[in-house]
SEDOLO-586610 format. One line per field, with one value per atom (N, C-alpha, C): residue number from 1; atom name; residue in three letters; x, y, z. Coordinates in nm, 3 decimals, always signed. Layout:
<atoms>
num	NUM ...
atomo	CA ...
residuo	ALA ...
u	X ...
v	Y ...
w	Z ...
</atoms>
This chain:
<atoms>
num	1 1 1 2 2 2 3 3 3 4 4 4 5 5 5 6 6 6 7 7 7 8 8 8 9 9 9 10 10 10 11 11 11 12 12 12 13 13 13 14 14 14 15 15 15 16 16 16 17 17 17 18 18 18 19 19 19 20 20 20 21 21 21 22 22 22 23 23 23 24 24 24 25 25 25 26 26 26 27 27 27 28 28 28 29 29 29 30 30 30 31 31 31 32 32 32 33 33 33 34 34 34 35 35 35 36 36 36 37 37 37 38 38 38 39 39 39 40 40 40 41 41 41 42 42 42 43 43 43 44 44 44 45 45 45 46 46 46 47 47 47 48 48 48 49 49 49 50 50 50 51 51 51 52 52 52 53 53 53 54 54 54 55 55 55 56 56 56 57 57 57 58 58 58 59 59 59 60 60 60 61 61 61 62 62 62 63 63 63 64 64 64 65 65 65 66 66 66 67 67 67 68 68 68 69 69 69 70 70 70 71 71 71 72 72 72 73 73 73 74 74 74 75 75 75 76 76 76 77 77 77 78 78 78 79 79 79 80 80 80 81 81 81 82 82 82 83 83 83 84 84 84 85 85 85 86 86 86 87 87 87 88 88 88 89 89 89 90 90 90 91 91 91 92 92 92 93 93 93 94 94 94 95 95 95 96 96 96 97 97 97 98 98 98 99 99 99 100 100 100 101 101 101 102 102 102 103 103 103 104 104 104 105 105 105 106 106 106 107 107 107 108 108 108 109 109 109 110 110 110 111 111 111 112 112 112 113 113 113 114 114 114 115 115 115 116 116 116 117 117 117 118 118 118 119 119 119 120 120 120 121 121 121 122 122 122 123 123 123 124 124 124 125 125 125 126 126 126 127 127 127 128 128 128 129 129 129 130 130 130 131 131 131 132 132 132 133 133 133 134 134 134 135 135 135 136 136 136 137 137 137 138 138 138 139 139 139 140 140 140 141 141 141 142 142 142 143 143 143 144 144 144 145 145 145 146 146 146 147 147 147 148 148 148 149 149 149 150 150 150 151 151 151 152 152 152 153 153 153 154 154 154 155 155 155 156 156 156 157 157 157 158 158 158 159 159 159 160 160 160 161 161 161 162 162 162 163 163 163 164 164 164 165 165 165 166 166 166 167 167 167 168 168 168 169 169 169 170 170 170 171 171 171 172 172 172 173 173 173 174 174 174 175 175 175 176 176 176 177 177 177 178 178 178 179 179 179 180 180 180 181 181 181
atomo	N CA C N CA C N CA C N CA C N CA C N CA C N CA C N CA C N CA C N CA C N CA C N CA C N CA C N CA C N CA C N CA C N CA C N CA C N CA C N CA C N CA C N CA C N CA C N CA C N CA C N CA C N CA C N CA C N CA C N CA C N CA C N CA C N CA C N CA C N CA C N CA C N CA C N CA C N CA C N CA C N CA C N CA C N CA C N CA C N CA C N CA C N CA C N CA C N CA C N CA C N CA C N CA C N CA C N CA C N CA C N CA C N CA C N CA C N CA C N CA C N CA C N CA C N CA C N CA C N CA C N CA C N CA C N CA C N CA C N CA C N CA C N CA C N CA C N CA C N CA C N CA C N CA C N CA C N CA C N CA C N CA C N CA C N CA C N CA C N CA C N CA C N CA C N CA C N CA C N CA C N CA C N CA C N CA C N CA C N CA C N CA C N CA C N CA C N CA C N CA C N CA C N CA C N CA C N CA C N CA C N CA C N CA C N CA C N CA C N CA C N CA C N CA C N CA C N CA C N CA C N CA C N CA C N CA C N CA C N CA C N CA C N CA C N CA C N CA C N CA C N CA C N CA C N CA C N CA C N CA C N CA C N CA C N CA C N CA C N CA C N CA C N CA C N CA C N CA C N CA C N CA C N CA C N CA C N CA C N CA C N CA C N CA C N CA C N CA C N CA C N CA C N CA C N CA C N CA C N CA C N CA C N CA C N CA C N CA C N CA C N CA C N CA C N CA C N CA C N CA C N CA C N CA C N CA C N CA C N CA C N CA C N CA C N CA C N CA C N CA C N CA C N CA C N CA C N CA C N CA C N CA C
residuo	UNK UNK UNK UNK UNK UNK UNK UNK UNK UNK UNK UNK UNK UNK UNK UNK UNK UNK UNK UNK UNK UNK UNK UNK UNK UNK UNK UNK UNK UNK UNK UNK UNK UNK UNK UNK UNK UNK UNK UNK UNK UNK UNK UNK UNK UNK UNK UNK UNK UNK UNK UNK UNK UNK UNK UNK UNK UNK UNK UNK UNK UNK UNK UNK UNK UNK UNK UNK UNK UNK UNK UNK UNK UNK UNK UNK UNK UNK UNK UNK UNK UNK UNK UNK UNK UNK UNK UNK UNK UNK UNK UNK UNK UNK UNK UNK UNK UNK UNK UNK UNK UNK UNK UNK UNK UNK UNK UNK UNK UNK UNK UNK UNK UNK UNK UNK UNK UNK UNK UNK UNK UNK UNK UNK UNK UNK UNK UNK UNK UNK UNK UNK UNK UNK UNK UNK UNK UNK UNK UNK UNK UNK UNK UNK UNK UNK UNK UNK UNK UNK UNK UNK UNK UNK UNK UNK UNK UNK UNK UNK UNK UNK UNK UNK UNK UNK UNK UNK UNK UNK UNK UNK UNK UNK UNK UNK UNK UNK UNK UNK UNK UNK UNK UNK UNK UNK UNK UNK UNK UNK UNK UNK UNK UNK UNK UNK UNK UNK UNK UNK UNK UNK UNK UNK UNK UNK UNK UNK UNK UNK UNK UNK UNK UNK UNK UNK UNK UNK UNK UNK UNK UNK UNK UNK UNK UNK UNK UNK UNK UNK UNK UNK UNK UNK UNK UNK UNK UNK UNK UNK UNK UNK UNK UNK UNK UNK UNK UNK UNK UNK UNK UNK UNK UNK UNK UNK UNK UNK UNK UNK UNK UNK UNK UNK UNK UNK UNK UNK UNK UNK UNK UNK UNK UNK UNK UNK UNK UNK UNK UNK UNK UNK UNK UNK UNK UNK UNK UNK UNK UNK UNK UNK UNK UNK UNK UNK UNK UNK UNK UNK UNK UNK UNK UNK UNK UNK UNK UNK UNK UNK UNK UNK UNK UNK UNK UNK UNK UNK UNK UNK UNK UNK UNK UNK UNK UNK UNK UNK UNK UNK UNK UNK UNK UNK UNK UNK UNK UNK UNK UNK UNK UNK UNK UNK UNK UNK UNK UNK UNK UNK UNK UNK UNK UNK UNK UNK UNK UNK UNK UNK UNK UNK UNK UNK UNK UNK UNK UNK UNK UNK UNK UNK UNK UNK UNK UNK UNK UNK UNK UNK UNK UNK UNK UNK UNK UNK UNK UNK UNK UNK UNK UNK UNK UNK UNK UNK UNK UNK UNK UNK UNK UNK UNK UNK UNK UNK UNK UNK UNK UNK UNK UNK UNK UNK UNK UNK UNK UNK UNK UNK UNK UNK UNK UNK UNK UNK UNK UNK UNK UNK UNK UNK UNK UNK UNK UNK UNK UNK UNK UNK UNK UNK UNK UNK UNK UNK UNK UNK UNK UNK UNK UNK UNK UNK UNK UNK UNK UNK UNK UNK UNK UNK UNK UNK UNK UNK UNK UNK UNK UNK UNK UNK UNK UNK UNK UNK UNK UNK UNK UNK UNK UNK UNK UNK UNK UNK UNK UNK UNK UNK UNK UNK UNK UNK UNK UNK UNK UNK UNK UNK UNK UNK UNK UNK UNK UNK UNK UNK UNK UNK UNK UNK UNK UNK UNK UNK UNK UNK UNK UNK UNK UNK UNK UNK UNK UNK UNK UNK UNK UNK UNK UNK UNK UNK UNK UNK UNK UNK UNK UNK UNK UNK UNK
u	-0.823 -0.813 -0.735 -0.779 -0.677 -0.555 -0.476 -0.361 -0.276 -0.384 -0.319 -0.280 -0.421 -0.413 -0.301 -0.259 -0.133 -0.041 -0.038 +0.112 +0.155 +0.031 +0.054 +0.082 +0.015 +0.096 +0.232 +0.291 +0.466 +0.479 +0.326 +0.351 +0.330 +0.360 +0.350 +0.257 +0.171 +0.038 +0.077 +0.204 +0.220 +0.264 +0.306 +0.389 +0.237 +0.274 +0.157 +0.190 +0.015 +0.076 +0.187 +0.181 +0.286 +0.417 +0.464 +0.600 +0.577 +0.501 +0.465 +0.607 +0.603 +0.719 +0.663 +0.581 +0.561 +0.683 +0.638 +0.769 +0.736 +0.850 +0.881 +0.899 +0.859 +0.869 +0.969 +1.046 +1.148 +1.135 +1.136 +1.105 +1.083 +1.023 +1.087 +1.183 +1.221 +1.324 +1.322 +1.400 +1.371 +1.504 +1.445 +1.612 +1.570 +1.652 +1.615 +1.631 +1.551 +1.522 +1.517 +1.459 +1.442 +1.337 +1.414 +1.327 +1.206 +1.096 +1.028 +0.987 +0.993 +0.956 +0.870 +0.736 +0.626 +0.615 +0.577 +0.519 +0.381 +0.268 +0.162 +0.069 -0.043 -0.137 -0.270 -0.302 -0.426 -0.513 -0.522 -0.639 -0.759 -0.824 -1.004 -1.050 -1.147 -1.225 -1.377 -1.388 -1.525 -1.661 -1.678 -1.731 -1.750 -1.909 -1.890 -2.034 -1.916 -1.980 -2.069 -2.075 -2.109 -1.995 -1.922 -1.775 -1.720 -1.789 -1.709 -1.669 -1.592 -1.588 -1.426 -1.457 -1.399 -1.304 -1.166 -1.020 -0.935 -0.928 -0.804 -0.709 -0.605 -0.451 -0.406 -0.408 -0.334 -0.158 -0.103 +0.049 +0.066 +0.148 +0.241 +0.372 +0.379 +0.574 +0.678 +0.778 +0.900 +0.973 +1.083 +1.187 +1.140 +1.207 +1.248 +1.349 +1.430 +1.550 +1.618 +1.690 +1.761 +1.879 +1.851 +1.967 +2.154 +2.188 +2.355 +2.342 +2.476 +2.527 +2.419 +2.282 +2.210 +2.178 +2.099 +2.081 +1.988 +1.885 +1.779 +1.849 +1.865 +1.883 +1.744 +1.725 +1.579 +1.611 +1.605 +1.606 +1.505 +1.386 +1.294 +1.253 +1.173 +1.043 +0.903 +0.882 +0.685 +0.632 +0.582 +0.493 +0.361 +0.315 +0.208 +0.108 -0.048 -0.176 -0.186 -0.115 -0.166 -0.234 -0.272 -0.360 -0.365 -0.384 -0.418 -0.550 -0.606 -0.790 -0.830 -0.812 -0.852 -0.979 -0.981 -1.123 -1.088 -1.173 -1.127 -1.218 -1.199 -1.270 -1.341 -1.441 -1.499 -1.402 -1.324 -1.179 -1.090 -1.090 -0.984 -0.901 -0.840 -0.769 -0.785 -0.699 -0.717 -0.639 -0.723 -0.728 -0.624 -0.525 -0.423 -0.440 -0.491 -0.491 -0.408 -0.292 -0.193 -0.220 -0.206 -0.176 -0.116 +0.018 +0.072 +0.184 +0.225 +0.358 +0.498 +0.608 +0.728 +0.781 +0.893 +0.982 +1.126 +1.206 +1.349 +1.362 +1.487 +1.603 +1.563 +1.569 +1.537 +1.439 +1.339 +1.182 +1.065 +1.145 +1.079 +0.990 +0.856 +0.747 +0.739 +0.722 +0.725 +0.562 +0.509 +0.351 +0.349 +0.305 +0.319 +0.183 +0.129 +0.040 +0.037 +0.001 +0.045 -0.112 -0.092 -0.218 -0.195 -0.239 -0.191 -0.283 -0.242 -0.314 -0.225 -0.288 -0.204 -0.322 -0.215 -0.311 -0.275 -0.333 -0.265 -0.358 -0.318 -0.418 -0.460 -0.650 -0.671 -0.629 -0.538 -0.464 -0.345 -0.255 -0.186 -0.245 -0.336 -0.383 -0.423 -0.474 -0.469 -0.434 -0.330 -0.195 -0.150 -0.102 -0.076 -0.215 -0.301 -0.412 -0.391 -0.330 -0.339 -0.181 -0.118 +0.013 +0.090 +0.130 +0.213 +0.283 +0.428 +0.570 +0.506 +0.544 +0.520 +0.594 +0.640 +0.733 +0.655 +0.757 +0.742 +0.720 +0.752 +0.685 +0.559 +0.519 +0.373 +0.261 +0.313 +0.173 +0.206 +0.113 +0.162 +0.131 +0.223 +0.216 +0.290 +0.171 +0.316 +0.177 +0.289 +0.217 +0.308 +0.217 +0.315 +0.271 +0.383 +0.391 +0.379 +0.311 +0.311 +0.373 +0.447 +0.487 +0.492 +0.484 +0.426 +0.536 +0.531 +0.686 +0.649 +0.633 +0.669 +0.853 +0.937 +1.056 +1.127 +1.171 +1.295 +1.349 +1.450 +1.542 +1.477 +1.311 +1.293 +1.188 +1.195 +1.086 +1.122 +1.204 +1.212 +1.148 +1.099 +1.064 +0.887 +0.853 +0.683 +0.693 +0.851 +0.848 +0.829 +0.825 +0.881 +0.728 +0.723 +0.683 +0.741 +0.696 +0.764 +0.635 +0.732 +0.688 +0.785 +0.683 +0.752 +0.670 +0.777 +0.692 +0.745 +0.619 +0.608 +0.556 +0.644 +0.633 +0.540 +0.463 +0.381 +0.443 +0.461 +0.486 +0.353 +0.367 +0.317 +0.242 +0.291 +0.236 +0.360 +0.440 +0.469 +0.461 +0.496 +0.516 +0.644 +0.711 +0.825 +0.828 +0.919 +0.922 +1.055 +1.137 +1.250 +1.160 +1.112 +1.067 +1.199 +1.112 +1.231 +1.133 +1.205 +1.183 +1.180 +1.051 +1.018 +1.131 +1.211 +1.269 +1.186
v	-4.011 -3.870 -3.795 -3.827 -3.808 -3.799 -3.895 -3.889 -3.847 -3.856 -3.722 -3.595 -3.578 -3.435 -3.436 -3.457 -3.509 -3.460 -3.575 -3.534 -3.435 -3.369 -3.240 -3.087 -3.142 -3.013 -3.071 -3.178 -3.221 -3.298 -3.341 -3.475 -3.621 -3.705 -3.856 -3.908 -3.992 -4.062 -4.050 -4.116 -4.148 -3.985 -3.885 -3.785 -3.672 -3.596 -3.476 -3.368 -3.279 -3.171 -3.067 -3.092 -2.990 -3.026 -3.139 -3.210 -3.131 -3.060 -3.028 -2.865 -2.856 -2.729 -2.660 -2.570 -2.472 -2.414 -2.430 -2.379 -2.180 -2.112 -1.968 -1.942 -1.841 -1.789 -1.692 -1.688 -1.556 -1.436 -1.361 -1.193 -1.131 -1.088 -0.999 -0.854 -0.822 -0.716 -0.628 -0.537 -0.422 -0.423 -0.411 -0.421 -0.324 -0.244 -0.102 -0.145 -0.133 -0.176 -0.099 +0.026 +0.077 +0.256 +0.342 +0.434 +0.444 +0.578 +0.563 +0.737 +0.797 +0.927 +0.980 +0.975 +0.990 +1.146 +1.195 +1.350 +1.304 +1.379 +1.375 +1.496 +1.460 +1.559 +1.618 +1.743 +1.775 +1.640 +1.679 +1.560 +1.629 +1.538 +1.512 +1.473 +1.559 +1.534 +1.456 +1.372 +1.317 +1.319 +1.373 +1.385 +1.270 +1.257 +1.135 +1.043 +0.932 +0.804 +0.662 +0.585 +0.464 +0.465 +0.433 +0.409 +0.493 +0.590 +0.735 +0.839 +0.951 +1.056 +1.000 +0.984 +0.993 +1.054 +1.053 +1.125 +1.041 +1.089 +1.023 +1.129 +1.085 +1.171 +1.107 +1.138 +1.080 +1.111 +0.950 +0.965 +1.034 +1.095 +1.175 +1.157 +1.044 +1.035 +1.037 +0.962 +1.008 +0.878 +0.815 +0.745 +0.643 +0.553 +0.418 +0.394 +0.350 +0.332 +0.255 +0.139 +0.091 +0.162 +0.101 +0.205 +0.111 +0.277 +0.220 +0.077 +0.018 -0.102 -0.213 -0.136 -0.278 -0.378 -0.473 -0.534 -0.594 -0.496 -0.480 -0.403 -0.426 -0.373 -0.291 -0.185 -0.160 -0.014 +0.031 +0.185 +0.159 +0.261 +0.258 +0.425 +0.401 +0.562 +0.536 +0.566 +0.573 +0.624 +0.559 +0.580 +0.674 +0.752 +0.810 +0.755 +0.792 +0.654 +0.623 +0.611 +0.552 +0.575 +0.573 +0.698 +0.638 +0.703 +0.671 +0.710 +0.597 +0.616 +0.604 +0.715 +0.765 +0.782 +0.690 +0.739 +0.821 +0.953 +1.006 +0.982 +0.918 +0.866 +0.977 +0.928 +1.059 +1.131 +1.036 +1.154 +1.169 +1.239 +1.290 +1.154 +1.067 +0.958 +0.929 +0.918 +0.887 +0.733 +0.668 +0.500 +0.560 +0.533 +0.490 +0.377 +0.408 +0.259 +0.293 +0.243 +0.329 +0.216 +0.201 +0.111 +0.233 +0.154 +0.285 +0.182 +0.224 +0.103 +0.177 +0.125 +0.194 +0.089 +0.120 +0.068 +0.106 -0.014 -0.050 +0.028 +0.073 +0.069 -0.010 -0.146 -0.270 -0.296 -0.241 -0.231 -0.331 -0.399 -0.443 -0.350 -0.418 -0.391 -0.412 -0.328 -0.335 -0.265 -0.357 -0.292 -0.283 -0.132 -0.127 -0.109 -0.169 -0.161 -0.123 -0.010 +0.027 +0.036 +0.021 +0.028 +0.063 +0.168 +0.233 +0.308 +0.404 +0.474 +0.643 +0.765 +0.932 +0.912 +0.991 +1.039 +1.146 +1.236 +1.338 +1.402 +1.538 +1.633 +1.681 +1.721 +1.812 +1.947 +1.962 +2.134 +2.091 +2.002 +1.916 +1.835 +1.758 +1.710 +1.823 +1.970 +2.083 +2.142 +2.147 +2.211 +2.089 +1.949 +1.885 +1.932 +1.897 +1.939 +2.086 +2.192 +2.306 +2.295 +2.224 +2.198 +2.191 +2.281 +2.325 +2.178 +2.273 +2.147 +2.156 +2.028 +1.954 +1.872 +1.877 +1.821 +1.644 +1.538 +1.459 +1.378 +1.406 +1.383 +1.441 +1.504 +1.560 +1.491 +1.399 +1.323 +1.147 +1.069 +0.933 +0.847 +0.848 +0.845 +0.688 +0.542 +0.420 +0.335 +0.245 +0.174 +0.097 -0.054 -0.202 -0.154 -0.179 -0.221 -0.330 -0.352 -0.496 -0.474 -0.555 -0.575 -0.721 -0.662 -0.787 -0.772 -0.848 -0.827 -0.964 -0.956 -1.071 -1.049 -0.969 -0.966 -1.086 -1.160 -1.271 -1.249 -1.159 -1.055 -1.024 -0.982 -0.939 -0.975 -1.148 -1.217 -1.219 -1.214 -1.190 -1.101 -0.967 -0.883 -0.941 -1.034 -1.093 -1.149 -1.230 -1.275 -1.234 -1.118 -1.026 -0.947 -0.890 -0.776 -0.674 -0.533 -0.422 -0.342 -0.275 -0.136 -0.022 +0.068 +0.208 +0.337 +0.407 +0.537 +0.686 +0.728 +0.846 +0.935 +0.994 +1.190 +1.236 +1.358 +1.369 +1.531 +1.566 +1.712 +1.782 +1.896 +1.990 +1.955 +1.833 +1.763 +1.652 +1.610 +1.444 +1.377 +1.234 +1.152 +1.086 +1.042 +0.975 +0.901 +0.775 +0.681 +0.597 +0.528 +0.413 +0.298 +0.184 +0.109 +0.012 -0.098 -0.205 -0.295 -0.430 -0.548 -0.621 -0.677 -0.703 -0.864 -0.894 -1.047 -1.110
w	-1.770 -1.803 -1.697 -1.618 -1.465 -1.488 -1.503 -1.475 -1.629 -1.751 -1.886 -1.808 -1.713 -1.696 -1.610 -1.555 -1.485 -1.500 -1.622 -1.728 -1.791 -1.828 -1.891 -1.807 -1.709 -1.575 -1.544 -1.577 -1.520 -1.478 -1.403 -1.288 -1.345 -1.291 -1.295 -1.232 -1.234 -1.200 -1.060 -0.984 -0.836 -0.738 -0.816 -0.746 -0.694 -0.638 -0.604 -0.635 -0.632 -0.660 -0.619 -0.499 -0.455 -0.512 -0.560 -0.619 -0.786 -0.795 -0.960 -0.956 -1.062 -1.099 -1.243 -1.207 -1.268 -1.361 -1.528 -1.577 -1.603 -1.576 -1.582 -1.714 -1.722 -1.923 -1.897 -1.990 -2.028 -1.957 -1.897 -1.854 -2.020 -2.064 -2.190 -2.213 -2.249 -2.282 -2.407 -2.435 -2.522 -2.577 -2.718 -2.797 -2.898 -2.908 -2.998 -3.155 -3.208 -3.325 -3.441 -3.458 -3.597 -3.539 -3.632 -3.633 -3.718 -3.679 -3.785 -3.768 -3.868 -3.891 -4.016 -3.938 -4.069 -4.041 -4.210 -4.172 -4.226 -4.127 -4.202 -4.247 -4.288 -4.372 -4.267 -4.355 -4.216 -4.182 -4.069 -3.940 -4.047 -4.017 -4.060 -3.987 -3.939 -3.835 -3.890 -3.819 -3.898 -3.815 -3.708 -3.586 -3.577 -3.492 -3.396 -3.491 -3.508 -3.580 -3.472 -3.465 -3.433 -3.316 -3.409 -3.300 -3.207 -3.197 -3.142 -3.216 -3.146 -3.265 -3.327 -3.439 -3.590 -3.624 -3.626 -3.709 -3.753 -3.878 -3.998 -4.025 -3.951 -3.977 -4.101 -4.250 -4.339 -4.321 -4.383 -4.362 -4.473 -4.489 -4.595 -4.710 -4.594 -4.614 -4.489 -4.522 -4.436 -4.445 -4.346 -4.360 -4.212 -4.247 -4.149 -4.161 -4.088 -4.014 -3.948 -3.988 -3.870 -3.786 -3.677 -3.624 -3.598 -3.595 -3.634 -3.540 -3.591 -3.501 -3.476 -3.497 -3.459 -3.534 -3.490 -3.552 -3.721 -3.721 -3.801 -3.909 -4.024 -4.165 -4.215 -4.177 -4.248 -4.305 -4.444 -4.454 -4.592 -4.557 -4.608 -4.619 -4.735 -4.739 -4.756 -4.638 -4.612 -4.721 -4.752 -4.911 -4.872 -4.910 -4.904 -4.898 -4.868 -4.864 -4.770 -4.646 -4.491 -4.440 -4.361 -4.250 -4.101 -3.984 -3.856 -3.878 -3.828 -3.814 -3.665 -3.642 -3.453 -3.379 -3.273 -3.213 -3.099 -3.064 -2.952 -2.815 -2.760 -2.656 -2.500 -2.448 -2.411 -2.321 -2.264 -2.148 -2.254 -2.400 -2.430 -2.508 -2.430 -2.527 -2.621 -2.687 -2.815 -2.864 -2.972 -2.942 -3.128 -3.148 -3.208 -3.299 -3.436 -3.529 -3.653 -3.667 -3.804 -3.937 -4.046 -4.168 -4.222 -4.314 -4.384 -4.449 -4.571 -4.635 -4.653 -4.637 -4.662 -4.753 -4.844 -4.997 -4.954 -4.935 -4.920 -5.075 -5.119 -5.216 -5.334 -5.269 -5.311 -5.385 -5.369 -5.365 -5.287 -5.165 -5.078 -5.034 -5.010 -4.927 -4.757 -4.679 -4.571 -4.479 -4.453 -4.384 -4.246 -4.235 -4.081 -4.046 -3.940 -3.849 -3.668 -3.682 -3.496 -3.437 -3.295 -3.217 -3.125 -3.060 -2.952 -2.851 -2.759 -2.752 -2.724 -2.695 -2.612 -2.556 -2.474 -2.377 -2.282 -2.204 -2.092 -2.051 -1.960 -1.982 -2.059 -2.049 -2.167 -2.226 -2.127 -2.177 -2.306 -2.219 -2.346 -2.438 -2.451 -2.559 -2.671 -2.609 -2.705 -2.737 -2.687 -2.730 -2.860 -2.868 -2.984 -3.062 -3.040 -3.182 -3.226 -3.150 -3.206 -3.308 -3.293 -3.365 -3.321 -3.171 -3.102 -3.024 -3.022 -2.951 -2.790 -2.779 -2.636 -2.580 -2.447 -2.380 -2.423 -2.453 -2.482 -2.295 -2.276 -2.095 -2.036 -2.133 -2.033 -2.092 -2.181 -2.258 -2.245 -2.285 -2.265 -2.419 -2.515 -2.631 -2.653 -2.650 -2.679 -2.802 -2.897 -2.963 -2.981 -3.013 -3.035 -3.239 -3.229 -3.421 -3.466 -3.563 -3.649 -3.785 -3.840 -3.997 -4.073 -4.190 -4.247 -4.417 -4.440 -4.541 -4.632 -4.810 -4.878 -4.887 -4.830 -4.881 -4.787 -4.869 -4.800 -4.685 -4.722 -4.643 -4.494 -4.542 -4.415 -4.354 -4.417 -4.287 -4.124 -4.100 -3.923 -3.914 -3.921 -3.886 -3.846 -3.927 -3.903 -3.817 -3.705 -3.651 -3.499 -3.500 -3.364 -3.386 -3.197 -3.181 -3.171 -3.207 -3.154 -3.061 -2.991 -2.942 -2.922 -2.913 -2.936 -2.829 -2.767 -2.704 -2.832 -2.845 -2.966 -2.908 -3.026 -3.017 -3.135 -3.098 -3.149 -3.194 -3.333 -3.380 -3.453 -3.443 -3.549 -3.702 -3.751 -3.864 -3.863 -3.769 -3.753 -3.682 -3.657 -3.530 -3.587 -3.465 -3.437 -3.341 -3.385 -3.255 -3.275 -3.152 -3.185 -3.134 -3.271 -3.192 -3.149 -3.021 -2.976 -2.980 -3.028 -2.998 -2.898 -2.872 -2.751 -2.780 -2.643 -2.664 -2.588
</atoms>
């Protein structure tokens, strides 16, 4: 068993550890990938459940986007029916859970799933709940995206992660996500 285990760290029954070579993974990188601009519907407040206190921002609508020159083909419209189902945690943060579907042209299906979290001061965090514009720097707004696609065309997209830092409006959010390499 010894010397499996050996082999499977690099080495050979006779060599040592210090002769072993640790293999290095990729750094990862950010490759701008696709917009996404949902408008949504009044917050619902649900007070405080099991889980914490309780808000469902329903999505509304809006567009997805690949962006010029790149690489990702995606132009879509957020279908209505989504919702972010938010817990607001006792300092204010808020824990970020999106499902929501957008429809290519085509009539590809495209499912997005984000998880995230905002966060800032509580003067700015009430200022976005009151509706009001906010310097997109005074808050800390990021979520990794997931998608999930029966369309041909756009199985890579199940293959990748994304993330994205978002803006939070008056009744939308926006974000460019990038692909993590």
């Amino acid at each position: 068993m010894r010397d499996q285990t050996r082999h499977w760290m690099g080495l050979n029954a006779r060599s040592s550890p210090e002769a072993a070579v640790t293999p290095v993974a990729p750094v990862p990188g950010l490759e701008p990938a696709f917009t996404v601009d949902a408008r949504l519907g009044p917050l619902e407040d649900h007070g405080v459940t099991r889980a914490g206190h309780r808000r469902v921002v329903p999505i509304a609508g809006g567009r997805v986007a690949g962006l010029p020159g790149g690489e990702i083909r995606l132009d879509a419209e957020i279908l209505p029916g989504g919702a972010d189902w938010q817990v607001v945690r006792p300092d204010g943060t808020i824990e970020i859970d999106t499902r929501y579907s957008a429809r290519t042209e085509a009539a590809e299906h495209v499912h997005f799933r984000t998880s995230g979290v905002r966060s800032g001061p509580p003067s700015v965090l009430a200022a976005l709940l009151r509706g009001e514009d906010v310097n997109p720097a005074a808050y800390y707004f990021r979520v990794a995206v997931y998608l999930e696609t029966s369309a041909p065309r756009l199985a890579f997209l199940e293959r990748s992660i994304f993330v994205a830092s978002a803006v939070r409006g008056a009744d939308s959010v926006s974000y460019v996500a990038y692909r993590v390499t």
